[in-house]
Kinemage of the C-alpha trace (Angstrom):
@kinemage 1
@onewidth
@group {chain A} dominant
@subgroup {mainchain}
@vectorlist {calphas} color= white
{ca unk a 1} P 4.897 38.655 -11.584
{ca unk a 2} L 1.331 38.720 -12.621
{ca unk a 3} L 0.269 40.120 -16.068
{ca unk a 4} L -2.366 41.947 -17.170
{ca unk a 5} L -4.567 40.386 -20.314
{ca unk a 6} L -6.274 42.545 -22.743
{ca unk a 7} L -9.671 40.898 -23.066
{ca unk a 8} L -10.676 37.413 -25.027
{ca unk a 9} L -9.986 34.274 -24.827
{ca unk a 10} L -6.623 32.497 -23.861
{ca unk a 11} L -4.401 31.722 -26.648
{ca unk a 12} L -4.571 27.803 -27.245
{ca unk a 13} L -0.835 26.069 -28.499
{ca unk a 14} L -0.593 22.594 -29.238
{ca unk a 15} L 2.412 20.379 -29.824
{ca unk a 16} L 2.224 16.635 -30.933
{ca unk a 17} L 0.452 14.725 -27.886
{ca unk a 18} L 0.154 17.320 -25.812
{ca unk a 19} L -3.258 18.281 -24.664
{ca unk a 20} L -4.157 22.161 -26.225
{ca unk a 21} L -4.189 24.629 -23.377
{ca unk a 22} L -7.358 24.930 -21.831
{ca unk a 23} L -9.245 28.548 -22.659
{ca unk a 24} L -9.887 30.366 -19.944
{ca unk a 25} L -12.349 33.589 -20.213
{ca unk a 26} L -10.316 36.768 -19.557
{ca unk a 27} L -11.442 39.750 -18.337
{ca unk a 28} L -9.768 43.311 -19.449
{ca unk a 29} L -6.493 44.362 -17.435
{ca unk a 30} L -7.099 41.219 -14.824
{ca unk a 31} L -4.401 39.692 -12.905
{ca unk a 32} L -3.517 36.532 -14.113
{ca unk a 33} L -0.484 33.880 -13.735
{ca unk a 34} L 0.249 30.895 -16.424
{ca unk a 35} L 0.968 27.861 -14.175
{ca unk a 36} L 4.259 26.456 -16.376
{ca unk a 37} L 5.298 30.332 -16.948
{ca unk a 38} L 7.170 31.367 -14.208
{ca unk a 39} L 9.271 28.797 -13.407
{ca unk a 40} L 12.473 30.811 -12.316
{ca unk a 41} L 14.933 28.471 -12.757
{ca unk a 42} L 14.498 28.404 -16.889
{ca unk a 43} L 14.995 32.131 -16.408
{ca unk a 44} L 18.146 32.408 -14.692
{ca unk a 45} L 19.105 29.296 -12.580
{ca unk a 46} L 21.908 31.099 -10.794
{ca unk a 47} L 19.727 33.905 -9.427
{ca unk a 48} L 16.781 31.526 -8.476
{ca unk a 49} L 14.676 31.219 -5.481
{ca unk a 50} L 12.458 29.289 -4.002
{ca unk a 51} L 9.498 30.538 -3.141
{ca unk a 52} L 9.628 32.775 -6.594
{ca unk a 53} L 6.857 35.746 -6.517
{ca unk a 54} L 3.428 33.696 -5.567
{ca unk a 55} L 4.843 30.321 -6.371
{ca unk a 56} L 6.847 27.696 -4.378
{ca unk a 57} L 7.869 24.287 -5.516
{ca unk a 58} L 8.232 21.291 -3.285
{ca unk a 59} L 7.223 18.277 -1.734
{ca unk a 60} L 4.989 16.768 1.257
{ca unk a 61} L 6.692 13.665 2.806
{ca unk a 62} L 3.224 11.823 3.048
{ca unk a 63} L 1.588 9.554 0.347
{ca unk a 64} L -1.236 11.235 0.517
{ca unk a 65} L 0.106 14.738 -0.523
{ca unk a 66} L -1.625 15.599 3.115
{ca unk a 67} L 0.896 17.642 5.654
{ca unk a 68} L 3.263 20.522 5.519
{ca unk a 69} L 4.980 21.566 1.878
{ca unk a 70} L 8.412 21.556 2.153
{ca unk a 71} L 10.028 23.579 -0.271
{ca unk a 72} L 13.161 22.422 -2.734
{ca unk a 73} L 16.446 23.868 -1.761
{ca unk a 74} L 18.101 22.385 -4.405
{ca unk a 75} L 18.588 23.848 -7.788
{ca unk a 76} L 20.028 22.480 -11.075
{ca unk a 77} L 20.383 23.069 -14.676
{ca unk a 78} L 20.533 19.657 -16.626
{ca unk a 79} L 21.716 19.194 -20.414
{ca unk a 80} L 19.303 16.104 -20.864
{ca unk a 81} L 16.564 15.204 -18.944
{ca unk a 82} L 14.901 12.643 -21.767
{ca unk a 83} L 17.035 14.308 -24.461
{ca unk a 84} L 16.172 18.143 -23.500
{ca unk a 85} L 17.733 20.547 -21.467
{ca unk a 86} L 15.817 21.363 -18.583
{ca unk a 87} L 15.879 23.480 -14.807
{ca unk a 88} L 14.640 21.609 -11.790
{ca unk a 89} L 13.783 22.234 -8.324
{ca unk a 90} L 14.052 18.871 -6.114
{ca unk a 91} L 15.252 17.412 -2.655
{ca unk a 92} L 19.024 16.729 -4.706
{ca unk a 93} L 20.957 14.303 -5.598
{ca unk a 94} L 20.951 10.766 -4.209
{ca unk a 95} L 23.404 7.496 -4.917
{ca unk a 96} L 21.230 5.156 -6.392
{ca unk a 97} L 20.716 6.323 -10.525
{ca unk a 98} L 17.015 5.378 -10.498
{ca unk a 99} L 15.594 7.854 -8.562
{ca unk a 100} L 17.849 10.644 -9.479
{ca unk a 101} L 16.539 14.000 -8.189
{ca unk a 102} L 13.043 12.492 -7.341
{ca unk a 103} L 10.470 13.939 -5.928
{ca unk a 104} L 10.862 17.113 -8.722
{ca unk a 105} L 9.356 19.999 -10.132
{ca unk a 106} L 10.905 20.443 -13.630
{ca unk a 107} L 10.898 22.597 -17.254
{ca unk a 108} L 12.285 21.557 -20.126
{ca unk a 109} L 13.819 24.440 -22.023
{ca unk a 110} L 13.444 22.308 -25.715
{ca unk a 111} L 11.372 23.797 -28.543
{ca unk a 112} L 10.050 19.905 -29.401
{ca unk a 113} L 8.082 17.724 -28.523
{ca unk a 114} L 9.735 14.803 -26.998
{ca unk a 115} L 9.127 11.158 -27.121
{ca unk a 116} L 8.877 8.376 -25.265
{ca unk a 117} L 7.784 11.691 -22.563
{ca unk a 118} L 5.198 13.795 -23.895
{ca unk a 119} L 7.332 16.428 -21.999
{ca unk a 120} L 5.976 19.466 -24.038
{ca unk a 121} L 8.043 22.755 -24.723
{ca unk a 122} L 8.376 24.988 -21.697
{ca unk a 123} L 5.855 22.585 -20.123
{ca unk a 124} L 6.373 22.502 -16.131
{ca unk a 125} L 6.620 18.338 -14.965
{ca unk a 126} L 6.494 17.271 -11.880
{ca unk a 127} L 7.443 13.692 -10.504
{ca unk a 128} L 7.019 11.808 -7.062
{ca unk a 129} L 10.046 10.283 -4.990
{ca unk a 130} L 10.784 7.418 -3.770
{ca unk a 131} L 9.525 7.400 -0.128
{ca unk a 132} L 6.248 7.839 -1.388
{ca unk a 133} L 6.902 11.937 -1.409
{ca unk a 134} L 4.544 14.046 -2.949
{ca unk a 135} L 5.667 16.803 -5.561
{ca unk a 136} L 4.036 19.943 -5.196
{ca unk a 137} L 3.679 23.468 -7.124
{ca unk a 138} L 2.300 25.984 -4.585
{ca unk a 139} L 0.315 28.936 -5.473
{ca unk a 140} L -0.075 31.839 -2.483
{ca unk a 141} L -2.787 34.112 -3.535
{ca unk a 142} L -1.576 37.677 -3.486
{ca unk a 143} L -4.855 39.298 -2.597
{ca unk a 144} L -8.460 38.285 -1.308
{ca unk a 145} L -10.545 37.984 -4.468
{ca unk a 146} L -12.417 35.257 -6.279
{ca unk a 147} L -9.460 33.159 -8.059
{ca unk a 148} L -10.250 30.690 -11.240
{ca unk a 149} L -8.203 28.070 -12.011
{ca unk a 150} L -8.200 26.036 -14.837
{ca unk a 151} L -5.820 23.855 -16.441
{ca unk a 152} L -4.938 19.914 -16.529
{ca unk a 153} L -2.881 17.316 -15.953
{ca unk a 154} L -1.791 14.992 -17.842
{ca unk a 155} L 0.739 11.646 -18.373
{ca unk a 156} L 4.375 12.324 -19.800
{ca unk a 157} L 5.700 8.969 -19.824
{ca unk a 158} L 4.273 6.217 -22.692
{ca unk a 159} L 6.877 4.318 -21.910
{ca unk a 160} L 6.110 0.239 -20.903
{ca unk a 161} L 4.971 0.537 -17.135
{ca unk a 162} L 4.794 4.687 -17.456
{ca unk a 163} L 3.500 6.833 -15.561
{ca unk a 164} L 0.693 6.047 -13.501
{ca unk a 165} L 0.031 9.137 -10.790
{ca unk a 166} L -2.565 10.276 -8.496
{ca unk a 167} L -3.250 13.655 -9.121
{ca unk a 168} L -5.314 16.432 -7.116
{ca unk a 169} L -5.340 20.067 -5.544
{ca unk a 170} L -5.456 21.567 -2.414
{ca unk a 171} L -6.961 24.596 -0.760
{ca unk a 172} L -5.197 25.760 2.120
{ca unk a 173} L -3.500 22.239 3.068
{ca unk a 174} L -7.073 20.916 2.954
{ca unk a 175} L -8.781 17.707 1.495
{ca unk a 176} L -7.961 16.716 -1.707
{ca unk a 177} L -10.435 18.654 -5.287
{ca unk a 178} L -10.300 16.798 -8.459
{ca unk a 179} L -8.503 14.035 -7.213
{ca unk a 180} L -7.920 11.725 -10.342
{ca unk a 181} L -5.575 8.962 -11.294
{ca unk a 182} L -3.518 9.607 -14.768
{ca unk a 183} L -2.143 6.885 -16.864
{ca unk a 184} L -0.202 6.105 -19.855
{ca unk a 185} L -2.168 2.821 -21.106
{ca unk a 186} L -0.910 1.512 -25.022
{ca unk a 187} L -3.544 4.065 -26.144
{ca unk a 188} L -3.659 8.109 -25.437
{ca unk a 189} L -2.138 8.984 -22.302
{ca unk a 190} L -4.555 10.160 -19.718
{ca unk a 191} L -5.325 13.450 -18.065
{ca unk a 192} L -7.130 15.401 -15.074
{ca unk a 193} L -8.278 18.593 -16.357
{ca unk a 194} L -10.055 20.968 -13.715
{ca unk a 195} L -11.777 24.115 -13.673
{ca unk a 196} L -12.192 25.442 -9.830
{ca unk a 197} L -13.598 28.871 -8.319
{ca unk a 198} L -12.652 30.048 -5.240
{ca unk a 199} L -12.944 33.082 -2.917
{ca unk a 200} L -9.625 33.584 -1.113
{ca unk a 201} L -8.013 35.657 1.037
{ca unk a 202} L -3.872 37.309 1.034
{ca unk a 203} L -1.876 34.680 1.811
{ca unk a 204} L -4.132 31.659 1.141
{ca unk a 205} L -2.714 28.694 -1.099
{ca unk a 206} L -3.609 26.445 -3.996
{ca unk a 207} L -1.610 23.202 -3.786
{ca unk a 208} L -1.360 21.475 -7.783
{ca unk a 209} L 0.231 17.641 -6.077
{ca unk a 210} L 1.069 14.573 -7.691
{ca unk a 211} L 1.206 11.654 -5.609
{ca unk a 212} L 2.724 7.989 -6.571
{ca unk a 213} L -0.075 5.676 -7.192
{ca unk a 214} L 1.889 2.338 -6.272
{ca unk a 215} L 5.158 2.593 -8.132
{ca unk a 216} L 6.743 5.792 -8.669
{ca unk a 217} L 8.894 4.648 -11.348
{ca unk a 218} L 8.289 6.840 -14.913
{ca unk a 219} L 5.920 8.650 -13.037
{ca unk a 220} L 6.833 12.304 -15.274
{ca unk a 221} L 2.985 14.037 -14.942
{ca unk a 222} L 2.477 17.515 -16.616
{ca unk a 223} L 0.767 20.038 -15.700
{ca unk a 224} L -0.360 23.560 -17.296
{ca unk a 225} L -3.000 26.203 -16.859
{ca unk a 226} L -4.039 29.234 -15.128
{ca unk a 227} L -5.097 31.173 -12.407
{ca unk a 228} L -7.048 34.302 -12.537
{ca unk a 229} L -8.259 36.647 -10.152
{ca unk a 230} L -11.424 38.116 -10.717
């Protein structure tokens, strides 16, 4: 559900290594949505869907990110997902333990900051699977207008050999904007922050992907921000 914003600036938080929240110049009484703060799962996991409102959460089976999204159809609460409880979309369970629930889209429900992931509190994470399958968070714009979105990504995992993602977004299923690798080197973890504007019509979409760059292993890659319509 979108909400309305009063006028000013958006409100910066910051935890320990995570990136403040990008400001983003608000209008009075304009529509807005906060990327990480809708995920409906962390609401009520029993009563979620998928697509939720304007947003749907899934995965394109191509390296690339390029090709159809296919939304999650599996839901699940988890008690510790690196030591937090969490609610996740994904394609479900598989056999071998590595993978997990891979590809993902994921909130942790902790009020910490968490370490070895910089998995921040209420912050949405995504994660790519192990074919090589893009996760996606899917925005469908509600009305035509001029939408501005701004917000970053950034790497979770500072583990050895973390994450190490190929990050971008999509208009409409089309080439990739802001395409930028994000790693977690022995120093600060990278990020991809972008600030787009772009006149849409109902029903259009804004794809936020994360892609494997080689290995997908401890490939956790946040994301936050918002969208406005102007």
């Amino acid at each position: 559900m979108a909400t309305e914003n009063s006028g000013g600036e958006g409100e910066e938080l910051t935890a320990p290594g995570r990136p403040p929240r990008p400001p983003v110049p608000l209008g009075p009484y304009l529509p807005s949505w906060e990327i990480a703060g809708q995920f409906n799962p962390t609401n009520n996991i029993n009563a979620a869907t998928n697509p939720f409102e304007v947003w749907t959460y899934g995965y394109t089976a191509n390296p690339d990110c390029s090709g159809p999204v296919v939304p999650f159809r599996f839901k699940k609460y988890a008690g510790d997902i690196a030591g937090r409880a969490a609610a996740l979309w994904s394609m479900g369970p598989n056999p071998d333990s590595n993978t997990g629930d891979l590809p993902m889209v994921s909130q942790s429900e902790g009020a910490t900051q968490l370490s070895p992931l910089r998995y921040s509190p209420q912050g949405l994470a995504m994660h790519p699977g192990p074919a090589n399958q893009c996760a996606v968070v899917r925005f469908t714009a509600p009305a035509a207008g001029k939408y501005h979105i701004v917000g970053r990504f950034w790497a979770e995992n500072i583990t050895a050999g973390g994450t190490n993602t190929l990050t971008s977004l999509s208009f409409n299923g089309g080439p990739p904007v802001n395409a930028l690798s994000v790693t977690a080197p022995s120093g600060p973890a990278q990020s991809n922050p972008f600030d787009v504007v772009r006149q849409l019509q109902a029903g259009n979409t804004i794809d936020f992907r994360v892609g494997a760059n080689g290995s997908f292993y401890n490939d956790t890659t946040g994301l936050n921000g918002y969208i406005q319509l102007n």
